[in-house]
N, C-alpha and C positions, 0 to 999 in steps of 0.2 A: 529107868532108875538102875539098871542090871548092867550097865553101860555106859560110864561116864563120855566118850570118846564122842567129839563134836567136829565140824568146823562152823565157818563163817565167808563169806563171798562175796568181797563190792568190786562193782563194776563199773567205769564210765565210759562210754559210749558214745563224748560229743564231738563234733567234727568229725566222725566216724574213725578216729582213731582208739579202739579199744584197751583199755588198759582193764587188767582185772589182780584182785589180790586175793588168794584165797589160804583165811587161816586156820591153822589145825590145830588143834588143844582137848581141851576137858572144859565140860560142864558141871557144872555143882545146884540143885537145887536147894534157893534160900528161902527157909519158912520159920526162921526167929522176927522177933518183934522190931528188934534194931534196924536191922536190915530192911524190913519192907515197909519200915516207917521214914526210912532213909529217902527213898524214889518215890515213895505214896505222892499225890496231888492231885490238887482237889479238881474235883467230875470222877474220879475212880468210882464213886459211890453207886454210879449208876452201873458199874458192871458189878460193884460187888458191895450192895448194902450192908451188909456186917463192918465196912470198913476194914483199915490197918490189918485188922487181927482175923478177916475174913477166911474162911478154911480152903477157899477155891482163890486164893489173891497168893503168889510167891512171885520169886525173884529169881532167875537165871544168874550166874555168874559163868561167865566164858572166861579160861587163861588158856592163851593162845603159848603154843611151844614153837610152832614154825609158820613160815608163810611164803606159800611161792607166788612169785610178782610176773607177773603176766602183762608184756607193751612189744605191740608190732608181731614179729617172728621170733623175741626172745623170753625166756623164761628163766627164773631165776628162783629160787630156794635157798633162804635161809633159816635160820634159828632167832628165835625171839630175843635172846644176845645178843645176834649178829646186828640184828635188824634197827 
């Protein structure tokens, strides 16, 4: 919580031609109603009985600033503008 400062990492792997993207940003913890009524559906209940409004149910928000692109031997780095 002392640290907003994240990334994020997909990978594909098929044909064995790897391609990876990895994005850099900020995370936000969302614990308003809106928001986690927004993504809530339904079977949630069984991790979080209380529902919607449950004290242990939030929402992640990741905004991504950069992302460097990763395919073969080259690497690339851009900005979430660029991109």
């Amino acid at each position: 919580m002392n640290n907003s400062k994240a990334c994020v990492y997909y990978c594909d792997d098929t044909v064995n031609q790897y391609k990876g993207a990895l994005f850099t940003g900020t995370m936000e913890v969302c614990t308003d109603h809106d928001t986690k009524e927004l993504l809530w559906r339904e079977g949630f209940e069984m991790y979080y009985p209380k529902g919607v409004d449950d004290e242990d149910y939030c929402v992640y928000k990741f905004t991504a600033e950069t992302v460097n692109y990763y395919y073969g031997l080259s690497n690339t780095t851009l900005s979430i503008d660029e991109f």
